[in-house]
SEMARBA-911151 format. One record per residue (C-alpha): residue number from 0; x, y, z. Coordinates in steps of 0.2 Angstrom, whole numbers, always signed. Layout:
! SEMARBA-911151
FIDREN / NUM / X / Y / Z;
...
! end
This chain:
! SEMARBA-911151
FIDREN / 0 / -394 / -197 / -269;
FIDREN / 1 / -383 / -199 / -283;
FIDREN / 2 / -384 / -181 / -284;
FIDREN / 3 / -378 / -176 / -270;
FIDREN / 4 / -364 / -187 / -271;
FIDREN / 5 / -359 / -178 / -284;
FIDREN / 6 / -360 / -162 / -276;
FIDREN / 7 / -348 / -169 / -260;
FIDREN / 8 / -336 / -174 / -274;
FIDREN / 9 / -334 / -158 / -283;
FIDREN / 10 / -331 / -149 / -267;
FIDREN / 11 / -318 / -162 / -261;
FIDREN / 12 / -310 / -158 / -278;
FIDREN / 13 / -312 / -140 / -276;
FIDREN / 14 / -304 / -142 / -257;
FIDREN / 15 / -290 / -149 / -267;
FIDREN / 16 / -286 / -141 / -280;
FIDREN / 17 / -285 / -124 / -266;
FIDREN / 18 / -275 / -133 / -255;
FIDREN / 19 / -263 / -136 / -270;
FIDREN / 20 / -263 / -118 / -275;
FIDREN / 21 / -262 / -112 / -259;
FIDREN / 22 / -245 / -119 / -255;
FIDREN / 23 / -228 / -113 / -265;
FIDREN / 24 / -219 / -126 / -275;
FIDREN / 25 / -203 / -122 / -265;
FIDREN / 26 / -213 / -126 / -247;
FIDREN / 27 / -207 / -142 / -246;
FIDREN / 28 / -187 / -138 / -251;
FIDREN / 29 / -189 / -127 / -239;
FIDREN / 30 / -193 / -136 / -225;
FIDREN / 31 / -182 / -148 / -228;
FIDREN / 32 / -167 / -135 / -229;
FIDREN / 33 / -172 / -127 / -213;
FIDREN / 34 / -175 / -146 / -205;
FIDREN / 35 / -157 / -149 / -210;
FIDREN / 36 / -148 / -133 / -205;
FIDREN / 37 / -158 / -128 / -192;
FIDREN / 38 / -146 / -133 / -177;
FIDREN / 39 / -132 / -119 / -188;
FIDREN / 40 / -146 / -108 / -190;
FIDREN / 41 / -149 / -108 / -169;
FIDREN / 42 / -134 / -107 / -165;
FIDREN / 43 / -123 / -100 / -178;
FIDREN / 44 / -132 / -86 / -188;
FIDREN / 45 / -145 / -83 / -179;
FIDREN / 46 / -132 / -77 / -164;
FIDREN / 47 / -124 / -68 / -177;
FIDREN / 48 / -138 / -60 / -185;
FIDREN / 49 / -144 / -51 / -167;
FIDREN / 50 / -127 / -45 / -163;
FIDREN / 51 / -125 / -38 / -181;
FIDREN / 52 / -142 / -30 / -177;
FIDREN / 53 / -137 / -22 / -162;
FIDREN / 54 / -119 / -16 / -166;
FIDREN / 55 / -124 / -11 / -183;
FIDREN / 56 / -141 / -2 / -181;
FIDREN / 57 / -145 / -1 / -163;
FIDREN / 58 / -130 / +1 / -154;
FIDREN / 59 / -125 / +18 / -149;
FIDREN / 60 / -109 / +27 / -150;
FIDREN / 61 / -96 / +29 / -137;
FIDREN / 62 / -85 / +43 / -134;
FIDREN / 63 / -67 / +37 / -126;
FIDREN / 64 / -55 / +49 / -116;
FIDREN / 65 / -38 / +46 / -110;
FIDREN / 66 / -27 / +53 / -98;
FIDREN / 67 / -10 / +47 / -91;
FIDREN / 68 / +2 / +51 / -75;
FIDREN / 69 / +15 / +44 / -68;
FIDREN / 70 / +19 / +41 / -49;
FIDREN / 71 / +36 / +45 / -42;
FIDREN / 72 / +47 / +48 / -26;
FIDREN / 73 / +61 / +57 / -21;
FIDREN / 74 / +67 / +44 / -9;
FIDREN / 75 / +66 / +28 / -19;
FIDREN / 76 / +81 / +23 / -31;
FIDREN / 77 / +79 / +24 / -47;
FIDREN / 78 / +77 / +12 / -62;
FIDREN / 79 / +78 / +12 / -80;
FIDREN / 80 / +67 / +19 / -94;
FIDREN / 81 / +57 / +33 / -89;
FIDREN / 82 / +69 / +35 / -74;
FIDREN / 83 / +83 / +40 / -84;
FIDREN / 84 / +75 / +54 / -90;
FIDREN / 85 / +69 / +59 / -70;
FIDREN / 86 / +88 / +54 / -64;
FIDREN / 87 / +91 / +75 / -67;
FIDREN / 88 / +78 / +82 / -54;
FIDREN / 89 / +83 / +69 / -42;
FIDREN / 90 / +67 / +62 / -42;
FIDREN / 91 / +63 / +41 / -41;
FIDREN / 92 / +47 / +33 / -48;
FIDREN / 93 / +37 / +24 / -33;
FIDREN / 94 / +31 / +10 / -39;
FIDREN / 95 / +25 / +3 / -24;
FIDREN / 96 / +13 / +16 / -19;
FIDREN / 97 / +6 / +19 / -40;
FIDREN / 98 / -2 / +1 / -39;
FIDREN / 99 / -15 / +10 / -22;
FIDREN / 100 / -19 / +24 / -36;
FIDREN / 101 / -23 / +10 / -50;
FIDREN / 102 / -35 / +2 / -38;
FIDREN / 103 / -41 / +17 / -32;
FIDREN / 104 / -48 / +21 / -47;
FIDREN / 105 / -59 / +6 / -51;
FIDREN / 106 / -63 / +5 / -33;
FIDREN / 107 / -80 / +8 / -22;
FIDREN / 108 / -70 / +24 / -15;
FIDREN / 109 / -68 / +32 / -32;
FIDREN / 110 / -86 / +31 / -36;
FIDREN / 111 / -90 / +38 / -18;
FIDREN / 112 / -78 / +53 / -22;
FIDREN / 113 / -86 / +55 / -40;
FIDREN / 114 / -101 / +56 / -34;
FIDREN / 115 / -100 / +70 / -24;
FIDREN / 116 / -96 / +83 / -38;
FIDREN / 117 / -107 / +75 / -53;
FIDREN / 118 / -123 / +63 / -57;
FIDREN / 119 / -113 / +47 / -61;
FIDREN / 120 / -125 / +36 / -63;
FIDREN / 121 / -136 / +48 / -73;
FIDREN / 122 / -121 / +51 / -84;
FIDREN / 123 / -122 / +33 / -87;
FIDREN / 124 / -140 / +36 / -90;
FIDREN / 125 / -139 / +48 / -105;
FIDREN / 126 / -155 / +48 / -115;
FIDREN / 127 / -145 / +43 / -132;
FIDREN / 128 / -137 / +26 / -125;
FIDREN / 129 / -146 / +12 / -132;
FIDREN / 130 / -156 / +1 / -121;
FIDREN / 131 / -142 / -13 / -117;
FIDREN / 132 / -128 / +0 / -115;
FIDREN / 133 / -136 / +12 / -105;
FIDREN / 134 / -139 / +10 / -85;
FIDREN / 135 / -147 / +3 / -76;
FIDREN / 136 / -150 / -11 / -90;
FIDREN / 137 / -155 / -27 / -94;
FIDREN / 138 / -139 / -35 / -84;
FIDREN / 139 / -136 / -22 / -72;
FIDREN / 140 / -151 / -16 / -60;
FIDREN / 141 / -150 / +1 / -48;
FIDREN / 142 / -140 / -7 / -35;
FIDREN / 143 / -122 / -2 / -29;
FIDREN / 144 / -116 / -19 / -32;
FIDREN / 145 / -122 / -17 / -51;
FIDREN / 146 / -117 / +0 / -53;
FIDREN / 147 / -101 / -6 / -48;
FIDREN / 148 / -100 / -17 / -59;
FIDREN / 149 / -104 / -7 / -73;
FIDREN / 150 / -92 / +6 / -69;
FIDREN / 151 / -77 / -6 / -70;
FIDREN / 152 / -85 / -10 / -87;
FIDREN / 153 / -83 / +9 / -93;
FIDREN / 154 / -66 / +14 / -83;
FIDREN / 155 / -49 / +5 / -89;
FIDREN / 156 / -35 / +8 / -82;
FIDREN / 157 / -17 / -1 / -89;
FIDREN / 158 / -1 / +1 / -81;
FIDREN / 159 / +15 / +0 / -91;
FIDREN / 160 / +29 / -10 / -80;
FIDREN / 161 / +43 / -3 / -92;
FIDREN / 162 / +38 / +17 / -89;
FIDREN / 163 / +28 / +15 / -75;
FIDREN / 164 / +15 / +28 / -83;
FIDREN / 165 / -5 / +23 / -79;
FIDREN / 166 / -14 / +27 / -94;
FIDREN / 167 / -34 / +29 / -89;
FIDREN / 168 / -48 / +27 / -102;
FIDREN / 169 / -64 / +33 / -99;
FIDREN / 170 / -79 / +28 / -111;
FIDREN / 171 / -96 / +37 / -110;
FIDREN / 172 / -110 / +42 / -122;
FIDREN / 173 / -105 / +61 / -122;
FIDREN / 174 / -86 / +66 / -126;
FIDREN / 175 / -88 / +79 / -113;
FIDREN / 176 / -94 / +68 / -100;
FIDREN / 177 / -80 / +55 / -104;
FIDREN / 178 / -68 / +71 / -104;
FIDREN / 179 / -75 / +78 / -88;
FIDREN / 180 / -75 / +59 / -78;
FIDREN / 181 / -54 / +56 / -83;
FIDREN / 182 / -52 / +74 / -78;
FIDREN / 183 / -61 / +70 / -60;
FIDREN / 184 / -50 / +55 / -60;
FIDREN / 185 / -36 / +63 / -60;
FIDREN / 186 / -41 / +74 / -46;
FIDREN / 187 / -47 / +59 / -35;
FIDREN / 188 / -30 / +50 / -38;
FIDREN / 189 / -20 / +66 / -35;
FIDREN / 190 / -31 / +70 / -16;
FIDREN / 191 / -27 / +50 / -14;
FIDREN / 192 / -7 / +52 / -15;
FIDREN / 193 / -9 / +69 / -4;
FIDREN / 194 / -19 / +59 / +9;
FIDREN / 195 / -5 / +44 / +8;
FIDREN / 196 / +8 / +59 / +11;
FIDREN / 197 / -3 / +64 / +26;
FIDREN / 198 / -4 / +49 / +34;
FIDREN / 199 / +13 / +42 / +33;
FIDREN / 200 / +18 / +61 / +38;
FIDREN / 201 / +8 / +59 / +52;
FIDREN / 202 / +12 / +41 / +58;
FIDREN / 203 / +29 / +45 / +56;
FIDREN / 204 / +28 / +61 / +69;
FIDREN / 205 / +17 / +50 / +81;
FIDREN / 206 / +30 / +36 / +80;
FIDREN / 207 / +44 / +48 / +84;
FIDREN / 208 / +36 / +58 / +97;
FIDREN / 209 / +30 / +42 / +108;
FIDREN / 210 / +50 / +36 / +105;
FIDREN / 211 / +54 / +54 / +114;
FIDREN / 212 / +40 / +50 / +128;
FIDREN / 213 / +47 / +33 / +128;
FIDREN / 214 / +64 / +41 / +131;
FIDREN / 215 / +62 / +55 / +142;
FIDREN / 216 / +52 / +39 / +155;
FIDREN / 217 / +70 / +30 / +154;
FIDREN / 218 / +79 / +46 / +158;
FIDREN / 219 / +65 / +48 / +175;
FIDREN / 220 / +68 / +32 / +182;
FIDREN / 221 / +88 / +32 / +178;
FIDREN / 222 / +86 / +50 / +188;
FIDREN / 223 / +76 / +43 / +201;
FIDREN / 224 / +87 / +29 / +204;
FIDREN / 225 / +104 / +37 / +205;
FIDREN / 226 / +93 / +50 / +219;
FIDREN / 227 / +86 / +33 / +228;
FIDREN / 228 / +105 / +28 / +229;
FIDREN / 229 / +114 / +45 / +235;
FIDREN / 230 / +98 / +48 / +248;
FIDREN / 231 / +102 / +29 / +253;
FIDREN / 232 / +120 / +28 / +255;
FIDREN / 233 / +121 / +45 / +258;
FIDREN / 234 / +133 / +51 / +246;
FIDREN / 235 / +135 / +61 / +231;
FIDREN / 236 / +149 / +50 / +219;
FIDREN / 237 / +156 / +36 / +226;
FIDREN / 238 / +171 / +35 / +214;
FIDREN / 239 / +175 / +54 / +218;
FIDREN / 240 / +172 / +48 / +237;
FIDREN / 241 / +184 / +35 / +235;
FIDREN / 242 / +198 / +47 / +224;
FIDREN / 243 / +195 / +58 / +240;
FIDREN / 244 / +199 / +46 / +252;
FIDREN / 245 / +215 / +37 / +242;
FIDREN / 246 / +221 / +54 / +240;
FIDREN / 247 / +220 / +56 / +260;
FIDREN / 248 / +228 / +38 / +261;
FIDREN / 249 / +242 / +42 / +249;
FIDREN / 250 / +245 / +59 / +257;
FIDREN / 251 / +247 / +48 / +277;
FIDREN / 252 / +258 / +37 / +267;
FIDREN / 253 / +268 / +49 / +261;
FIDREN / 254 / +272 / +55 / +278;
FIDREN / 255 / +271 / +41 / +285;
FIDREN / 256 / +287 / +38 / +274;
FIDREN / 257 / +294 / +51 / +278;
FIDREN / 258 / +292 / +49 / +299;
FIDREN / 259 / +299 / +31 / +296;
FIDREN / 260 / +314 / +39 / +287;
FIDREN / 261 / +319 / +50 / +301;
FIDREN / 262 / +318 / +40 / +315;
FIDREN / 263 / +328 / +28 / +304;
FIDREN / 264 / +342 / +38 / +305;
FIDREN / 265 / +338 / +42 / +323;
FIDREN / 266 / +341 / +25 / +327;
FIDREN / 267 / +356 / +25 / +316;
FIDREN / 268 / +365 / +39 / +322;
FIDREN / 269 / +357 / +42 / +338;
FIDREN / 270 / +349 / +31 / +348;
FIDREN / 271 / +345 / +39 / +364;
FIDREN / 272 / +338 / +53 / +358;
FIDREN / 273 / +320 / +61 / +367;
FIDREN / 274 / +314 / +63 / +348;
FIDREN / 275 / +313 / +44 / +345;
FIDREN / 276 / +299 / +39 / +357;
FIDREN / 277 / +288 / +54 / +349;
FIDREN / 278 / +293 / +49 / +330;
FIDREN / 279 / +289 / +31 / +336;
FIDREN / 280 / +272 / +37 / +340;
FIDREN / 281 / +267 / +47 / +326;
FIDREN / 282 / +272 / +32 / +316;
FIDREN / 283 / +261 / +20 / +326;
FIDREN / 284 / +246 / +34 / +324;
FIDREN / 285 / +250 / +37 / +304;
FIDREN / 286 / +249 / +18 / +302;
FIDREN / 287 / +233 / +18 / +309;
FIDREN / 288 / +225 / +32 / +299;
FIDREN / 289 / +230 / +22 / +284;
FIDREN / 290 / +224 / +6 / +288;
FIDREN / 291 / +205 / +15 / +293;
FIDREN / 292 / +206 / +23 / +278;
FIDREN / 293 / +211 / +9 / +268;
FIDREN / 294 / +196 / +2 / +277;
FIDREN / 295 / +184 / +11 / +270;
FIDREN / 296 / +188 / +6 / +252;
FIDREN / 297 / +190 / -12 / +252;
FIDREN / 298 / +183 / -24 / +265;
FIDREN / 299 / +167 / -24 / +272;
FIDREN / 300 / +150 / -23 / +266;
FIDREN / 301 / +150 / -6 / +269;
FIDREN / 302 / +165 / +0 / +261;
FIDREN / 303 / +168 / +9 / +246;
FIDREN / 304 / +171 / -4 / +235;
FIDREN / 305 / +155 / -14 / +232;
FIDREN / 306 / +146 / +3 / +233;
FIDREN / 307 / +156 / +9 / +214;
FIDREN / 308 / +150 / -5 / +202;
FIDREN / 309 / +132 / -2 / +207;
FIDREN / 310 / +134 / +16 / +205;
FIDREN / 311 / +141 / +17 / +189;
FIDREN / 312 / +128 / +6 / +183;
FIDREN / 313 / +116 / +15 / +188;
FIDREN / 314 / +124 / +33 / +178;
FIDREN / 315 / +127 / +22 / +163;
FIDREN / 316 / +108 / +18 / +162;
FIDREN / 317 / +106 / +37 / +165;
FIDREN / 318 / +119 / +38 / +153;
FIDREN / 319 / +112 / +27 / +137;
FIDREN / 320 / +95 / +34 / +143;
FIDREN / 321 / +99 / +53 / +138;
FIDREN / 322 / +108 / +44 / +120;
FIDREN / 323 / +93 / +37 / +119;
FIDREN / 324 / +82 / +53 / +123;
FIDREN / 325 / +92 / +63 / +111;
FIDREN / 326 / +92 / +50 / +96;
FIDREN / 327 / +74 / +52 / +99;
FIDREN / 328 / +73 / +70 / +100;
FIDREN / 329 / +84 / +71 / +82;
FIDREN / 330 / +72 / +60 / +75;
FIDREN / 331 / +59 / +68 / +80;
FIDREN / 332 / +64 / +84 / +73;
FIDREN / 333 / +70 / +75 / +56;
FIDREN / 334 / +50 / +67 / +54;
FIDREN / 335 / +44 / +84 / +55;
FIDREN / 336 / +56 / +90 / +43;
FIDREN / 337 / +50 / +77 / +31;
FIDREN / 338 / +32 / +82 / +36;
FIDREN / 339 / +36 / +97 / +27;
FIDREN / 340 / +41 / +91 / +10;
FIDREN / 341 / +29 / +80 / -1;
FIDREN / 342 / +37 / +62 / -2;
FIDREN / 343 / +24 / +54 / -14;
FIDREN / 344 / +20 / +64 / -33;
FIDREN / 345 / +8 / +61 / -44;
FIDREN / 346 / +15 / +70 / -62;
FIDREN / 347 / +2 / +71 / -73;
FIDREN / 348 / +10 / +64 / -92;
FIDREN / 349 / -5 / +67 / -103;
FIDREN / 350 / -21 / +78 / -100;
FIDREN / 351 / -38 / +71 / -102;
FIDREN / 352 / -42 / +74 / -122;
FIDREN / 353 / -59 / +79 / -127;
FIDREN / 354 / -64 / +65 / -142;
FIDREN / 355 / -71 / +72 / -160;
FIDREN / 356 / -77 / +55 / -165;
FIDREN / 357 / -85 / +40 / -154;
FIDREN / 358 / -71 / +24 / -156;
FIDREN / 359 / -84 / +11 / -147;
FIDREN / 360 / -91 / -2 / -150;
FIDREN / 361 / -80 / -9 / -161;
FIDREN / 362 / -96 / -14 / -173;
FIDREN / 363 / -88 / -24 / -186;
FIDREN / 364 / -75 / -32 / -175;
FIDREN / 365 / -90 / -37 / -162;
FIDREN / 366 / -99 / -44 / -175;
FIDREN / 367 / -85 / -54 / -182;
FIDREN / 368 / -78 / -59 / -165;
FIDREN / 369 / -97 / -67 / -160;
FIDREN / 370 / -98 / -75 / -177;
FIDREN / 371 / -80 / -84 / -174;
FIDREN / 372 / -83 / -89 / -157;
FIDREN / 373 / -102 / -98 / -161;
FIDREN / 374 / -93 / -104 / -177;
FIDREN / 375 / -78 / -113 / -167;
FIDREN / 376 / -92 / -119 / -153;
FIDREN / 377 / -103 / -125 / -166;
FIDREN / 378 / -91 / -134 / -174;
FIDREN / 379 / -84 / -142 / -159;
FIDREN / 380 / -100 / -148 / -153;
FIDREN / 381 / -105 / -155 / -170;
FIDREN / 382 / -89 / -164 / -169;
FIDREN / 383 / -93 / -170 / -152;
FIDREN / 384 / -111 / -176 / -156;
FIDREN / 385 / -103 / -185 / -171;
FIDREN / 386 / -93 / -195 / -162;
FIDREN / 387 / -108 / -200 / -150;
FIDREN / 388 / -117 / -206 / -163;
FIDREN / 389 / -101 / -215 / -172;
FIDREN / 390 / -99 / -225 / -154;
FIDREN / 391 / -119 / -228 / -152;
FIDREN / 392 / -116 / -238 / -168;
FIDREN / 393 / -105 / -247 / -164;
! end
C-alpha cells in the first residue's frame, strides 16, 4: 500500500515538473499583453495588417488611361478661358449639352454600346486581377446592377468648369485594354453628340413643317371664307363696288350741277323759254339717280356700307394668314439649312495614351489611409467607452 502511494506521487511530480517545462516562461506576459491590447490589436493592427497584405503582396497592378475633349457650339456665346482661344473660329463651347456626354459615359447606355464591339465584362475578368479586384468578385456578383456598379468604380470622369475640357480615366488590368476602353469612349461620346445634332435637327424640321401645315389651313379657310362671302352677296369687292358706284354718283352730281346752272340762268334771263320745262325735268331725274345711288352705299341692311367692314376683315385674315404661311415657309427653309451644318462638336483635346507602368492601387497610400481611419475610430471609441465608464462611477 505504502508503495503504491509512492508510485501515485512520483508520477504527480513527474506531471508537474512536464507541465512546467512545457510552458515558456514568457506564456504568461504574454497573455497579459495581448489580454490588455487586444481591443487595438482587433481593431487597429489587425485592419491594418490585412490591407497591407493585400496592397502590398496580393493586390494587382492597374494600368490607367486618359483621354480628354471638349464640347462646343457655334451658336452659344462665348466665355472666358479656353473660349478665348476658340473666339478666332467663331466657335462657342456648349456647356449645356457636355454634362449629357459626362453622364453618358458612366451610364447603363455606354456599357450597352461597349458591349457591342468588346468583351467588357471579360476585360474586367482578366486572369492576372487578383481575386478582390477582379469581376465578378467578392462584392460584386454577375448581375447588371453589380457590373454597373463596378464599371463606375473603374471609369472616372472630371469636368473642369474653368476650361470646360472632360478628362476621362480608364483603369484596367491591361494597358491595352485601358487604352482601347478610353478610345471606345471617345467614339460612343462622339455617336452621342452626332445623335443629339440628329435629333434636334429633326425636331426642329418637324416643328417647322406642322407651322407651314398649320399655315397653309389658315390660308384655306381665310380662302373659303372670302368665296362663301362673294358666292353670298354676290359680289367680287365691295370697296371696288362701292368706289364704282361713288364714282357714278359724283359723275350725276356733276351734271346735275351743271343742269341746275343752266336753267338758273334760264330763269334769270329768260323765263318763258320751252327749254325750262325739259331742264327742269332732267333735274328732277338726275336728283333721283343720285339719291338711289346714294342709297345703295349707306342706309339699309342691304346697302354697301355694312357689307365693307366684314369684307375687309375677312381679306385681313387672309391677309395675316399668307404672313403667316410665308413666315412659316422661311422658317422652314432656315431649319433645313441648319439640318445641314453640325450645331454640337465634340473636339477631341488629348488622345487616349497607352500606359508604360500600372499607377494603381496606390499601395502605400491605401495602407496608410486604413491605418489613419481605424486609428482615429479607435481612438474615438476608446474615448467614448471611457467616458461611459467615468459616468457608471459616479
Amino acid at each position: 500500500m505504502d508503495g503504491a502511494d509512492e508510485s501515485s506521487a512520483s508520477r504527480d511530480l513527474i506531471g508537474k515538473f512536464a507541465d512546467s517545462r512545457s510552458k515558456p516562461a514568457f506564456a504568461a506576459p504574454l497573455k497579459r499583453w495581448l489580454k490588455e491590447y487586444r481591443w487595438s490589436l482587433l481593431f487597429l493592427w489587425l485592419p491594418t495588417a490585412l490591407t497591407a497584405i493585400y496592397f502590398l503582396i496580393l493586390a494587382a497592378p492597374m494600368y490607367a488611361s486618359e483621354a480628354e475633349f471638349v464640347v462646343r457650339s457655334p451658336s452659344r456665346p462665348q466665355l472666358g478661358g479656353l473660349s478665348s482661344l476658340l473666339q478666332g473660329s467663331g466657335i462657342a463651347k456648349a456647356p449645356d449639352d457636355v454634362y449629357s456626354v459626362n453622364d453618358f459615359v458612366t451610364s447603363r447606355d455606354a456599357i450597352a454600346a461597349l458591349e457591342k464591339d468588346i468583351d467588357l465584362r471579360g476585360l474586367f475578368g482578366r486572369p492576372e486581377a487578383d481575386y478582390l479586384a477582379r469581376y465578378p468578385n467578392l462584392f460584386y456578383d454577375s448581375s447588371n446592377e453589380s457590373f454597373y456598379k463596378y464599371y463606375q468604380k473603374r471609369i472616372t470622369v472630371e469636368y473642369d468648369t474653368t476650361t470646360e475640357i472632360t478628362t476621362i480615366t480608364v483603369k484596367a488590368f491591361r494597358a491595352d485594354d485601358a487604352q482601347k476602353l478610353a478610345s471606345l469612349l471617345i467614339q460612343e461620346s462622339e455617336a452621342l453628340v452626332n445623335r443629339l445634332n440628329e435629333r434636334a435637327h429633326a425636331n426642329a424640321i418637324r416643328d417647322a413643317e406642322n407651322d407651314v401645315k398649320l399655315a397653309e389651313s389658315r390660308v384655306t379657310d381665310a380662302q373659303h371664307q372670302v368665296l362663301g362671302y362673294r358666292t353670298r352677296e354676290e359680289m367680287l369687292d365691295p370697296s371696288k363696288s362701292s368706289a364704282a358706284i361713288l364714282e357714278t354718283v359724283g359723275k350725276l352730281q356733276a351734271e346735275l350741277v351743271a343742269t341746275q346752272t343752266r336753267l338758273a340762268e334760264i330763269d334769270r334771263n329768260s323765263p318763258g323759254s320751252p327749254l325750262r320745262s325739259g331742264l327742269q325735268t332732267q333735274v328732277s331725274t338726275l336728283q333721283q339717280q343720285v339719291q338711289n345711288q346714294q342709297s345703295k352705299l349707306t342706309g339699309s341692311d342691304a346697302s354697301m356700307a355694312p357689307k365693307i367692314p366684314e369684307y375687309e376683315q375677312l381679306m385681313l385674315q387672309q391677309e395675316f394668314a399668307a404672313k403667316e404661311l410665308a413666315s412659316a415657309m422661311a422658317s422652314l427653309e432656315s431649319a433645313r439649312a441648319e439640318s445641314r451644318r453640325q450645331q454640337i462638336y465634340l473636339d477631341r483635346v488629348v488622345e487616349a495614351n497607352l500606359p508604360d507602368k500600372a499607377m494603381f492601387p496606390k499601395r502605400l497610400i491605401s495602407v496608410l489611409v486604413v491605418f489613419i481611419s481605424c486609428f482615429i475610430a479607435f481612438s474615438i471609441g476608446k474615448l467614448l467607452l471611457a467616458g461611459v465608464r467615468e459616468h457608471t462611477q459616479e
